[in-house]
DRENPA-3360 file (N, C-alpha, C; in nm, 2 decimals, always signed):
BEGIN
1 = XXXXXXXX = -13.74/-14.48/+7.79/-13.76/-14.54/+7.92/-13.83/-14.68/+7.90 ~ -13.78/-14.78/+7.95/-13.82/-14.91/+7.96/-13.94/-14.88/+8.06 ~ -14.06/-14.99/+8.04/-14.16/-15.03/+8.10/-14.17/-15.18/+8.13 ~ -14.23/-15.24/+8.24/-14.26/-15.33/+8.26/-14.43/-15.32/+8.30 ~ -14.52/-15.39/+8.22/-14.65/-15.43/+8.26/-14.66/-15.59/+8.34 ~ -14.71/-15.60/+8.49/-14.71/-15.67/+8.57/-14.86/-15.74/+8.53 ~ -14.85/-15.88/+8.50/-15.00/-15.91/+8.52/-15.03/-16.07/+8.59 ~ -15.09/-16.05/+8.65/-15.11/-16.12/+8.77/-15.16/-16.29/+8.70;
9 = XXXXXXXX = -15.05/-16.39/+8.76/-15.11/-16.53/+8.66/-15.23/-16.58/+8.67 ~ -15.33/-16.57/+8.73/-15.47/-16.57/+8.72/-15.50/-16.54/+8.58 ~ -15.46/-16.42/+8.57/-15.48/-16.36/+8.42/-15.41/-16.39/+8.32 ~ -15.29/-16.49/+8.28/-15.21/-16.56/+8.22/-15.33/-16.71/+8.21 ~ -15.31/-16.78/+8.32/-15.37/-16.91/+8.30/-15.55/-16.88/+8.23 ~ -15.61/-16.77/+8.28/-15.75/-16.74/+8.20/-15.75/-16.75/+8.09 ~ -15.62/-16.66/+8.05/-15.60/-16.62/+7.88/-15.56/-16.76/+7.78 ~ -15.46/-16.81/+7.89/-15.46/-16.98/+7.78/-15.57/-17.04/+7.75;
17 = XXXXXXXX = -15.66/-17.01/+7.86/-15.78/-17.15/+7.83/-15.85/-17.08/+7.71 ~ -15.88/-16.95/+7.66/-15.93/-16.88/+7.59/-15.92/-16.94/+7.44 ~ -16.00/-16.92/+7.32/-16.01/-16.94/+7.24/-15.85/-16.89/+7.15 ~ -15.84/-16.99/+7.03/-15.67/-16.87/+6.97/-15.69/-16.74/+6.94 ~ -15.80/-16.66/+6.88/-15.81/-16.57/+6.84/-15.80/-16.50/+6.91 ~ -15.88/-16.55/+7.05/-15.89/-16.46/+7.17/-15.80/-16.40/+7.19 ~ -15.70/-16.51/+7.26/-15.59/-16.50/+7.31/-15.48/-16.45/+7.25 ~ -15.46/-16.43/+7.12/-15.38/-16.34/+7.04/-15.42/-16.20/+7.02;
25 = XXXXXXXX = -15.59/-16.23/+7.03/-15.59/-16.05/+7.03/-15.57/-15.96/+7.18 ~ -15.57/-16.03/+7.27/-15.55/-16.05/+7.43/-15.39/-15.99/+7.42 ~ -15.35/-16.06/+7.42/-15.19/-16.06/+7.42/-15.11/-15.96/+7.33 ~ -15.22/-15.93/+7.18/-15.12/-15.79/+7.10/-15.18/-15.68/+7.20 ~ -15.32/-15.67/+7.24/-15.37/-15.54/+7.36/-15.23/-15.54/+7.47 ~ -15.21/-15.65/+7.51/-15.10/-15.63/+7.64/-15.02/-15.57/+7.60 ~ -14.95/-15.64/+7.49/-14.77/-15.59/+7.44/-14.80/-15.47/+7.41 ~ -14.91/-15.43/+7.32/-14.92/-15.29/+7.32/-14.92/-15.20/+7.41;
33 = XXXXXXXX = -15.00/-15.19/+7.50/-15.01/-15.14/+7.62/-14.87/-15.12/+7.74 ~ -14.82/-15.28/+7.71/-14.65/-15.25/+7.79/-14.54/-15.17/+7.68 ~ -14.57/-15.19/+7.57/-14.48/-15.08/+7.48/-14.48/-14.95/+7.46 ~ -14.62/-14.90/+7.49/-14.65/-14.73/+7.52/-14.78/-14.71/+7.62 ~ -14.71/-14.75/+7.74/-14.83/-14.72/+7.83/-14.87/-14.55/+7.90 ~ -14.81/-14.47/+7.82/-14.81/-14.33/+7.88/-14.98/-14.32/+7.80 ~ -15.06/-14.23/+7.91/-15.17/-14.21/+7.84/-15.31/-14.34/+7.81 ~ -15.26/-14.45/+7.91/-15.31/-14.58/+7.91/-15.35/-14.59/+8.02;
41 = XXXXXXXX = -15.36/-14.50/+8.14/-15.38/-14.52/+8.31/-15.43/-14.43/+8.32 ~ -15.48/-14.47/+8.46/-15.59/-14.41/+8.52/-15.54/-14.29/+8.63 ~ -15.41/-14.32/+8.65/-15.34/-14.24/+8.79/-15.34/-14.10/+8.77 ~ -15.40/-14.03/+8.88/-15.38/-13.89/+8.90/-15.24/-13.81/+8.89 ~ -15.14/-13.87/+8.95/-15.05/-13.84/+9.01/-14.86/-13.84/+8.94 ~ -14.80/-13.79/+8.91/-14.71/-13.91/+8.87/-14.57/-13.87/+8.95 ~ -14.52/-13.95/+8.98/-14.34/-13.92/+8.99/-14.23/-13.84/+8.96 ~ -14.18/-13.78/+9.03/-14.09/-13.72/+8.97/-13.99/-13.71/+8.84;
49 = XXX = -13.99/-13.83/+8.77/-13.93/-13.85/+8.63/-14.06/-13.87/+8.53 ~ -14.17/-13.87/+8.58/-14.29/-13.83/+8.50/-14.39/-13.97/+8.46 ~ -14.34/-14.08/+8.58/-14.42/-14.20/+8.54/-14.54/-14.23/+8.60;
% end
C-alpha cells in the first residue's frame, strides 16, 4: 500500500532555515516515517482496509 505523509509548509519553510545537519536528519525522520508509517500514530481507530 502506498502512503502519503502530508506536511504542512510552515514546516517545510522552518526546516530550510534549519542548520544542514538538521535538516537532513529532519527529512530522513520524515521519509522514514512516510515509508512505514503503520505503528507510527497515534489513532485509535482504523478503516476498513486497516489504515
Amino acid at each position: 500500500m502506498a502512503y502519503r505523509l502530508l506536511v504542512s509548509i510552515e514546516v517545510i519553510e522552518f526546516i530550510e532555515r534549519l542548520p544542514v545537519k538538521t535538516r537532513e536528519a529532519l527529512r530522513f525522520a520524515i521519509h522514514s516515517i512516510g515509508r512505514a508509517p503503520l505503528g507510527r500514530f497515534d489513532a485509535l481507530h482504523r478503516d476498513a482496509i486497516g489504515r
